[in-house]
ROLO-898575 format. One line per 8 residues: number of its first residue (from 1); their letters; for each residue x, y, z of C-alpha. Coordinates in steps of 0.1 Angstrom, whole numbers. Each point is the difference from the previous one (the first is absolute). Layout:
# ROLO-898575
NUM> A> X,Y,Z ~ ...
# end
This chain:
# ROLO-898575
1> XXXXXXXX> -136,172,53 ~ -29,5,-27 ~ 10,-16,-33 ~ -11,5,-38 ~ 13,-20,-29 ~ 24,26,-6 ~ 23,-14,24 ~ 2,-35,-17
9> XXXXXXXX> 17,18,-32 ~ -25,-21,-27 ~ -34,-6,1 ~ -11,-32,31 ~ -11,-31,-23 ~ -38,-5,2 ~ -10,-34,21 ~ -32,-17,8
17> XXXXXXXX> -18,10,31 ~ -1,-33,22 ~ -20,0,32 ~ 17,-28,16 ~ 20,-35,-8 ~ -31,-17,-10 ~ -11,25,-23 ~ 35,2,-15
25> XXXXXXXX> 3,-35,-3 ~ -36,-5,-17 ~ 9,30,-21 ~ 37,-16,-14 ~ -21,-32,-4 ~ -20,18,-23 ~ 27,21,-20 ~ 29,-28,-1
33> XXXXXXXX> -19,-34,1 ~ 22,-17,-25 ~ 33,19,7 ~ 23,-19,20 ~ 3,14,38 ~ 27,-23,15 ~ 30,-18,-18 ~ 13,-30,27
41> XXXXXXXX> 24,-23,2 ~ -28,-30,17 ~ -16,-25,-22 ~ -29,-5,30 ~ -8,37,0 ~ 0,4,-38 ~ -22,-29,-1 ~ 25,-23,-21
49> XXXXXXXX> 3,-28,24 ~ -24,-7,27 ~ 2,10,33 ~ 1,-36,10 ~ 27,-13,-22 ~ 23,-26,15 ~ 29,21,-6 ~ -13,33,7
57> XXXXXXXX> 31,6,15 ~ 26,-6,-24 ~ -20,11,-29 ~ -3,36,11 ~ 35,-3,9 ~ 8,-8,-36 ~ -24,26,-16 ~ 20,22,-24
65> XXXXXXXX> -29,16,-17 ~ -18,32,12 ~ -31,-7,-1 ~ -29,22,-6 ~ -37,0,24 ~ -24,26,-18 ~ -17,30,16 ~ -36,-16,-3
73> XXXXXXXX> 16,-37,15 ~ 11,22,33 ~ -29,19,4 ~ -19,-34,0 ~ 22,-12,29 ~ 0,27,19 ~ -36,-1,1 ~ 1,-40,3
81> XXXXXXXX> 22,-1,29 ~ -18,31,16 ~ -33,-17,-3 ~ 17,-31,21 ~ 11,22,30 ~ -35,19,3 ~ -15,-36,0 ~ 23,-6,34
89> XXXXXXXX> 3,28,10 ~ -36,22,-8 ~ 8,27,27 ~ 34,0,-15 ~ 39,-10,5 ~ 29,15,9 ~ 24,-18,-26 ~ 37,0,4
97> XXXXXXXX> 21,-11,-28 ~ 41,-1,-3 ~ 18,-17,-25 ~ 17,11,-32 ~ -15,20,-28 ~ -17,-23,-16 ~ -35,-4,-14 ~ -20,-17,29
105> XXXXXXXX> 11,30,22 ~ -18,26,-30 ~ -29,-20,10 ~ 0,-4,28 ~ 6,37,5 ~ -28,11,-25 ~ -24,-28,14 ~ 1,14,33
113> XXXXXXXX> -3,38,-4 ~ -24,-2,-29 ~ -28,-15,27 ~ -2,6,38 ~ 32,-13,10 ~ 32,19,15 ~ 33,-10,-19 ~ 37,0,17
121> XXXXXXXX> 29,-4,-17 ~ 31,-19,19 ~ 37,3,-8 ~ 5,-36,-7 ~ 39,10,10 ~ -12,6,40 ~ 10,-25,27 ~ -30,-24,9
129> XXXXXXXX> -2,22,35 ~ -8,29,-19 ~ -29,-13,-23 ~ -16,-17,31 ~ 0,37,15 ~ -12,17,-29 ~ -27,-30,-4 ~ -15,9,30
137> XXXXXXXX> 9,37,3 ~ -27,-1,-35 ~ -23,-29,15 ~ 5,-19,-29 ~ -26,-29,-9 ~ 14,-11,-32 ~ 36,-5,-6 ~ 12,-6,-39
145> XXXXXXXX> 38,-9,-4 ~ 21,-12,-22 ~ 24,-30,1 ~ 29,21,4 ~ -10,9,39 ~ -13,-35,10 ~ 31,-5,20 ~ -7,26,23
153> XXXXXXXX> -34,-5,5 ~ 5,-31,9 ~ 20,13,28 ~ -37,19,17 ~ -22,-27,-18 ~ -22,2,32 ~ -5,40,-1 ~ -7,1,-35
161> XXXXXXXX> -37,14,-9 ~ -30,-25,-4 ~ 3,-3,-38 ~ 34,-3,-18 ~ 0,-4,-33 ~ 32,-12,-23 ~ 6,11,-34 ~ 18,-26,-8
169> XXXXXXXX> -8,-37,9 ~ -8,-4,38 ~ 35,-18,16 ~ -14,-34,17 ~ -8,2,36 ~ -20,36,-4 ~ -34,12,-1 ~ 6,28,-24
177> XXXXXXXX> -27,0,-29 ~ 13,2,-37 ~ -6,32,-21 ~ -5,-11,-28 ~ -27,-25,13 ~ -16,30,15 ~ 0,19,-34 ~ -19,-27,-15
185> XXXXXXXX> -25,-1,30 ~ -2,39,-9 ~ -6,-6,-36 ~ -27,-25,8 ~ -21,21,21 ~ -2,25,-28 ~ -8,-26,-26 ~ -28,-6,20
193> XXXXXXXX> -17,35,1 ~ 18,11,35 ~ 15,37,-13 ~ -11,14,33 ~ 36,7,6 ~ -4,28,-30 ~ -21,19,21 ~ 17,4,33
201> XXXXXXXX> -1,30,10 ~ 34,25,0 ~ 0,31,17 ~ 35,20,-16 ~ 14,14,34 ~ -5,-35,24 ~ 35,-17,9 ~ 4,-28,-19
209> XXXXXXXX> 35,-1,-6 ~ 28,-6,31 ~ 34,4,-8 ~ 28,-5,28 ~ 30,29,-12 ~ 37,-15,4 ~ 14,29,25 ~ 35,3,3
217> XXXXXXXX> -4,12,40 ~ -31,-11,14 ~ -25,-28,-5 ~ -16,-3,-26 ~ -35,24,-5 ~ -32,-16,-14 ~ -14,24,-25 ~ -35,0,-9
225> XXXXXXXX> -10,6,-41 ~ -28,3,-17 ~ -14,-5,-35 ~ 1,39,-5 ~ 34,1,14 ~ 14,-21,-24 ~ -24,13,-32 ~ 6,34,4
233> XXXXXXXX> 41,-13,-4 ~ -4,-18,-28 ~ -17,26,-20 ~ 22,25,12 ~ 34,-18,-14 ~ -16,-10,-29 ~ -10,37,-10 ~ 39,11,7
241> XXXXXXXX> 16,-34,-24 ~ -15,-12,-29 ~ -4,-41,7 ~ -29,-18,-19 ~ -5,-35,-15 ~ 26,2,-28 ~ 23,-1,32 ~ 21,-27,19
249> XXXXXXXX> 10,3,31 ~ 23,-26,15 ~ -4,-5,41 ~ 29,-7,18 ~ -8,20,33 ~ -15,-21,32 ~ -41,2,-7 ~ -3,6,39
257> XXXXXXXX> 11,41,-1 ~ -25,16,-9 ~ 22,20,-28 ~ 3,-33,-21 ~ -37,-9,9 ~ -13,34,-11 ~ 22,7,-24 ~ 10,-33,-16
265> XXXXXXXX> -34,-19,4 ~ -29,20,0 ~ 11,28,-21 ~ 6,-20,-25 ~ -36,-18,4 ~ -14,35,-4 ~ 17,8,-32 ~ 1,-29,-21
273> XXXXXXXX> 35,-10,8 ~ 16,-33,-2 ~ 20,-10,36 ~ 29,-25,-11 ~ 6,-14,38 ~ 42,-8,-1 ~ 3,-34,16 ~ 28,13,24
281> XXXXXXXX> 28,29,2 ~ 29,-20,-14 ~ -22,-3,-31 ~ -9,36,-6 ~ 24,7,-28 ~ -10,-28,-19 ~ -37,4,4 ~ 7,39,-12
289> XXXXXXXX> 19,-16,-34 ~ -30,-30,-2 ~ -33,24,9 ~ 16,35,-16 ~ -20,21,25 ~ -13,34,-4 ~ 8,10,36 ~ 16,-12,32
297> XXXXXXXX> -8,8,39 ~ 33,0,17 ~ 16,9,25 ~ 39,20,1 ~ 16,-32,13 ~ -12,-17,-34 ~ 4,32,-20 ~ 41,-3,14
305> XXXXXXXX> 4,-33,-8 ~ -13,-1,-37 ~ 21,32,-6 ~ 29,-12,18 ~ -1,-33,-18 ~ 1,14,-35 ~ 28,21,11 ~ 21,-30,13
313> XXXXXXXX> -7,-16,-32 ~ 14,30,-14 ~ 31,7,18 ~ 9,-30,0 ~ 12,5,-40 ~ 22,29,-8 ~ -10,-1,-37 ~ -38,-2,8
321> XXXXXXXX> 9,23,24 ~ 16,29,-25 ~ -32,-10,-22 ~ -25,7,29 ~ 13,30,5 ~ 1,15,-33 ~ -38,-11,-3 ~ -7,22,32
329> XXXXXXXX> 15,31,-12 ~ -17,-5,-36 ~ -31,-9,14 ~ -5,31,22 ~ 15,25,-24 ~ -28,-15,-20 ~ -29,2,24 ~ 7,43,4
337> XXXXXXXX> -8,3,-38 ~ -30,-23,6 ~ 10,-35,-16 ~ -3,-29,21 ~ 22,-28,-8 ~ 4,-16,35 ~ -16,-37,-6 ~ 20,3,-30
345> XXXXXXXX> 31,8,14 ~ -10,-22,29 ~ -14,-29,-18 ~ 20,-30,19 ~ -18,19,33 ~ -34,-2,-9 ~ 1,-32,-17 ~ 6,-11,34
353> XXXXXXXX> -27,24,22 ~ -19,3,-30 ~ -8,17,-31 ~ -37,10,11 ~ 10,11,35 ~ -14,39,2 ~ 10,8,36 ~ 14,-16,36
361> XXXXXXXX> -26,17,28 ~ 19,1,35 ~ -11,1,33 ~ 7,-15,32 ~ 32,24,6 ~ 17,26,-8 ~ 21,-8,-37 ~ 28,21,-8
369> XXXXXXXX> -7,30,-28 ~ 35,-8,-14 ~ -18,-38,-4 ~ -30,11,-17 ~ 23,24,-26 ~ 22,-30,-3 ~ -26,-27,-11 ~ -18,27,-24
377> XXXXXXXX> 36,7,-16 ~ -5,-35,-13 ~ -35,3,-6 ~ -14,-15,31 ~ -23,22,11 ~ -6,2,34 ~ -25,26,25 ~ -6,-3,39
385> XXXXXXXX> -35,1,18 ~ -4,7,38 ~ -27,-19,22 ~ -6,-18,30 ~ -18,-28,10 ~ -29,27,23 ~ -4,18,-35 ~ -10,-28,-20
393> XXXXXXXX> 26,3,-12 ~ 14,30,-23 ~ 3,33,9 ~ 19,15,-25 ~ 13,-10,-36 ~ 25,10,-24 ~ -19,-2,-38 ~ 13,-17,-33
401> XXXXXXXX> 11,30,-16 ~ 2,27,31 ~ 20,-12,30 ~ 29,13,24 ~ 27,-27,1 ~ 6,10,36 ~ -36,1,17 ~ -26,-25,9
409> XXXXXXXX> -20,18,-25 ~ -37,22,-2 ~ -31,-5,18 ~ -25,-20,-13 ~ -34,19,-8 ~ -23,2,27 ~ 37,3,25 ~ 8,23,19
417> XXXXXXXX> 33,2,13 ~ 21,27,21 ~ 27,6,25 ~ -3,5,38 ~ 23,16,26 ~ 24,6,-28 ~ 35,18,5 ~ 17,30,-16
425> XXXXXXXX> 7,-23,-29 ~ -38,-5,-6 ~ 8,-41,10 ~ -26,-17,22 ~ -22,-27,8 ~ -23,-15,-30 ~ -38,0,7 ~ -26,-14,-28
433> XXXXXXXX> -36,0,1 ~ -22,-18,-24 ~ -26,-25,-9 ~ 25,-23,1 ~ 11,9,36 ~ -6,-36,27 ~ -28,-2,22 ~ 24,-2,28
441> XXXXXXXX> 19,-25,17 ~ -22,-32,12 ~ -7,1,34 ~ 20,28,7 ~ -16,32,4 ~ 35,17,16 ~ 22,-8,-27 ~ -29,14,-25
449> XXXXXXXX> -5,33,17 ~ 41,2,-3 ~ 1,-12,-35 ~ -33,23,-16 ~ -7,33,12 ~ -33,18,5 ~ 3,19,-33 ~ 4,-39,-20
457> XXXXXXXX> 38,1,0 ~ 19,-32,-1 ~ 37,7,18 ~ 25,-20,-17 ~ 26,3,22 ~ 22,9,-32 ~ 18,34,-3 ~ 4,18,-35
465> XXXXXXXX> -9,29,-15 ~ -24,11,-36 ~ 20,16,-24 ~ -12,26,-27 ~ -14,-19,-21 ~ -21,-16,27 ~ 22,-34,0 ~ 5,-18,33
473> XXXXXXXX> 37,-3,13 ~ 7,-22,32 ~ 25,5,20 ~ 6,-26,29 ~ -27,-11,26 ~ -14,15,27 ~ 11,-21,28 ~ 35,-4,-14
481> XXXXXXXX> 10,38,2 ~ 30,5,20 ~ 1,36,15 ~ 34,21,-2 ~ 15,23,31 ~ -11,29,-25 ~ -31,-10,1 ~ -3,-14,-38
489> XXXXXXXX> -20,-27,-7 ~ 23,-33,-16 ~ -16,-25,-23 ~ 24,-28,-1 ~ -18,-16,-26 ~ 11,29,-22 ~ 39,-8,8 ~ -7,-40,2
497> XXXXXXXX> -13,8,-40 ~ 36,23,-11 ~ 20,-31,17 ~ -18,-32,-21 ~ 10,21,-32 ~ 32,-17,11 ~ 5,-40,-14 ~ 16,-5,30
505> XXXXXXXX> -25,6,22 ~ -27,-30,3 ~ -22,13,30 ~ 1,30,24 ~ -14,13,30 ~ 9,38,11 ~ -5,9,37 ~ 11,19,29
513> XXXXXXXX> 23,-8,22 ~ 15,17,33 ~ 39,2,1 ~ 18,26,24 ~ -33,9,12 ~ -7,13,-37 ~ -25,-13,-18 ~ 9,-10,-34
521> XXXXXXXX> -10,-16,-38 ~ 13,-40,-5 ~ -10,-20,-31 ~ 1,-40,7 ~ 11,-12,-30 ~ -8,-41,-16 ~ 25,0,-28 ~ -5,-15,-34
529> XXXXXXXX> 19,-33,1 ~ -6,-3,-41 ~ 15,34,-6 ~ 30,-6,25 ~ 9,-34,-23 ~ 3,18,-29 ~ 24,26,17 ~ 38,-8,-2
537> XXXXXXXX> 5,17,33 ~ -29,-17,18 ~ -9,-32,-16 ~ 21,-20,29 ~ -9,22,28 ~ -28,-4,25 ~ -28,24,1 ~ 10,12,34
545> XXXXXXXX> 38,2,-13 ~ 20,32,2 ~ 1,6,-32 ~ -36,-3,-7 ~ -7,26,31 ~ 31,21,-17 ~ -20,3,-33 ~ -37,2,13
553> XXXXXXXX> 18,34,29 ~ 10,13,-40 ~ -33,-6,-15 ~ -17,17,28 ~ 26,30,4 ~ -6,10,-37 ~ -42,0,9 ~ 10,21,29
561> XXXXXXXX> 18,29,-22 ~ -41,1,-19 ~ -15,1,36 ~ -10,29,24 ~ 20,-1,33 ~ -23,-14,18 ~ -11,-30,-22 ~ 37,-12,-3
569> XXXXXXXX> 6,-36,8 ~ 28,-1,26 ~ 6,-39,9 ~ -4,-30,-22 ~ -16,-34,12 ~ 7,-33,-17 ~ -25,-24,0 ~ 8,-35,-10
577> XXXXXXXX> -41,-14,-7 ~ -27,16,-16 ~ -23,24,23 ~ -36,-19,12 ~ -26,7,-26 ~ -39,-3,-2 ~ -19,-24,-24 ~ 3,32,-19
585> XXXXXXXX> 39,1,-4 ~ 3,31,22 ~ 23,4,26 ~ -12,0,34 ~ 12,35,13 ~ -12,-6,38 ~ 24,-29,5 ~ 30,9,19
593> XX> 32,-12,-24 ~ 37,-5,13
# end
């Protein structure tokens, strides 16, 4: 599919030409020296107390500040801690680090891929079986981790790489070295003339990043990324949204995926941006009142509960109920003659999210149109982006100001994107090719050849369809489809989608099942015990009660009547835990549930 701007409605936003991370980083060194690149809740990283305070501990526990580390300060350590590892390590290191997001990963991150080193990111949430595969699935030599997953490597001490090295102060009894005594080794050696670290050479299309994918049905692929990869992204996104250093972006994703890490971490390195790193997920509303960001990554989950939240709040009081209401109607009656009053209207809303907030980017999942049009009612605004860990990872992007509510959005310049083996509805599989495309799969030149083809085509395995104005919609997933007795493909994610519209509904799982020696559509439902509790008929009943199955048959005969025949759900399952998920909070389809 051959692009122009025209398809991106307004003119793409002009952004520096980077050649890799290096480059970029020495360039934003340049450009934002004294703007402030991170805002963190850690005395020791924002160099307030020392790293070898006494009560390291309790003192970042009792931080309440944000505090700022400047562009030029982080450069400096990237190039400090850099310089260390090509001292040990001069034919280079494969460096694994897992923790939370937090400033010693950025480093550690940057330090790596900015010389000869290969980085890999680890889901700190894995079991310690897991990491010890991954470790030596990658060949790892150097393994940075945060306090937070000392328990479980503790539990394959013995199989750990040579060199660990703890972010925070080494627990007693282990040979781990100390970051931050290693930063000031890196500083040293530059102090005394040793730059040679500077100079390493970087060739753009090597590997030398190795990200493990969370897959909901097999194990888990190692994809191979390089500096061009993951350049040709970030100037792509950032000519589609406007984000530059008058901007804050608070980070409350895991820094592992590589959407938070591309999108929340080095994009905002490129551009100027400040990163506000949210100490943890129960603290996300109150670091969106405390930092006022510009923009938030997200994904639906969080989108539901922030919406669902300041609905409770307002259901919960028939007179601010009646004045909610009336705001609505006024507001949009406003907004077709022009006049935007929302964060007026709204004002008790975004004193809590925000008053500077511009725009909530999602990805991850699908989010609900109906969502999106629900949060922007109150001045929220909110636009999906598409990607995937083998593309670096965006794909496509809704803009600012142009933007389907119900598609993963447009391709990025320099994408191409089209539809394969696509039926008399013009839905198929979703290929992209680009610069941003993986170098394959490590080690594993079969899955590769499955995953590109010979023309440069990544196969995501997700089917949709482009619309007329070049958007891309996603239907459902390739290995999901169920096929019909008529021959018609099924996408059960499509009907799983029309059923969570219901409050009732918590999780479901739509399958096929035989019965009569027919073959036939059940959804597995996981009720929502919170909704049930506030419901006169169900708040004493069990979730696999009668009555619950009674009104979840109803809620599922009414989808029916906006169903084709052949995509009607004709049994109801009750399940009574949640569905097994990834580290990514996605259910894992492949698992056989009662």
């Amino acid at each position: 599919m051959t692009k122009t701007n025209s398809i991106y409605n307004y003119p793409l936003i002009e952004v520096r030409q980077i050649n890799d991370l290096r480059d970029m980083v020495r360039q934003s060194k340049e450009l934002y020296a004294d703007n402030v690149a991170y805002l963190v809740k850690d005395p020791v990283a924002a160099g307030k107390i020392s790293p070898y305070d006494v009560d390291i501990k309790q003192k970042r526990k009792d931080e309440q500040d944000f505090l700022p580390i400047y562009f030029d300060r982080a450069a400096a350590d990237f190039e400090a801690f850099g310089s260390w590892l090509y001292e040990k390590f001069p034919q280079g290191a494969r460096v694994a680090v897992i923790g939370e997001t937090r400033y010693e990963w950025y480093v550690t991150y940057m330090a790596t891929v900015n010389g000869n080193g290969i980085i890999i990111p680890l889901d700190k949430e894995l079991p310690s079986s897991e990491l010890l595969t991954m470790l030596k699935r990658a060949k790892v030599d150097v393994l940075v981790y945060a306090d937070i997953v000392y328990p479980k490597l503790q539990e394959v001490e013995d199989q750990l790489p040579p060199v660990t090295i703890a972010m925070d102060p080494p627990q007693e009894n282990t040979s781990s070295l100390y970051f931050w005594d290693l930063l000031a080794e890196g500083h040293k050696i530059r102090e005394e003339g040793n730059t040679s670290y500077d100079d390493l050479h970087i060739d753009p299309d090597e590997m030398r990043i190795i990200l493990f994918t969370s897959g909901t049905t097999t194990m888990s692929k190692a994809v191979m990324l390089s500096h061009r990869n993951i350049c040709v992204n970030l100037m792509g996104m950032c000519s589609m949204i406007n984000i530059d250093e008058s901007d804050t972006c608070l980070s409350v994703l895991p820094i592992h995926h590589t959407y938070e890490c591309t999108c929340g971490f080095l994009c905002e390195f490129y551009r100027g941006t400040t990163v506000a790193v949210c100490p943890g997920l129960r603290y996300i509303v109150s670091s969106m009142k405390e930092i006022q960001p510009s923009y938030v990554l997200m994904v639906p989950l969080m989108v539901e509960s922030v919406f669902n939240g300041i609905m409770r709040k307002i259901n919960s009081d028939a007179k601010l109920k009646k004045k909610f209401n009336f705001g609505l109607k006024l507001s949009n009656l406003l907004l077709k003659i022009g006049i935007d009053v929302r964060k007026k209207i709204f004002k008790d809303i975004h004193a809590v999210v925000g008053q500077n907030l511009r725009f909530l980017i999602v990805g991850g999942a699908a989010i609900s149109g109906d969502l999106i049009k629900d949060m922007r009612a109150l001045g929220i605004h909110c636009f999906q982006g598409y990607g995937l860990t083998e593309c670096a990872p965006i794909l496509a992007l809704n803009r600012e100001f142009y933007y389907n509510d119900n598609s993963a959005g447009l391709p990025l310049p320099g994408v191409d994107i089209k539809i394969i083996n696509a039926d008399e509805d013009g839905i198929g599989e979703i290929i992209g090719r680009g610069p941003n495309v993986m170098l394959g799969y490590y080690e594993d030149e079969e899955k590769t050849a499955a995953a590109i083809d010979d023309e440069g085509f990544y196969h995501t395995g997700d089917i949709g369809y482009i619309d007329e104005n070049a958007f891309v919609i996603i239907t459902g997933r390739k290995l999901n489809v169920i096929v019909a007795k008529n021959g018609k493909n099924i996408f059960p994610e499509e009907i799983e989608f029309i059923l969570m519209q219901h409050d009732l509904i918590k999780e479901v799982i739509v399958h096929e099942v035989e019965e009569n020696d027919n073959m036939l559509l059940s959804a597995i439902i996981f009720p929502d015990q919170d909704v049930m509790d506030n419901d006169e008929e169900l708040k004493d009943k069990e979730l696999d009660s009668t009555e619950v199955k009674a009104r979840l048959e109803e809620i599922v005969k009414n989808v029916n009547k906006d169903l084709v025949t052949y995509k009607a759900v004709r049994r109801v399952e009750i399940r009574t835990k949640e569905f097994e998920k990834n580290t990514s909070k996605k259910i894992v389809r492949a698992k056989k549930y009662d």
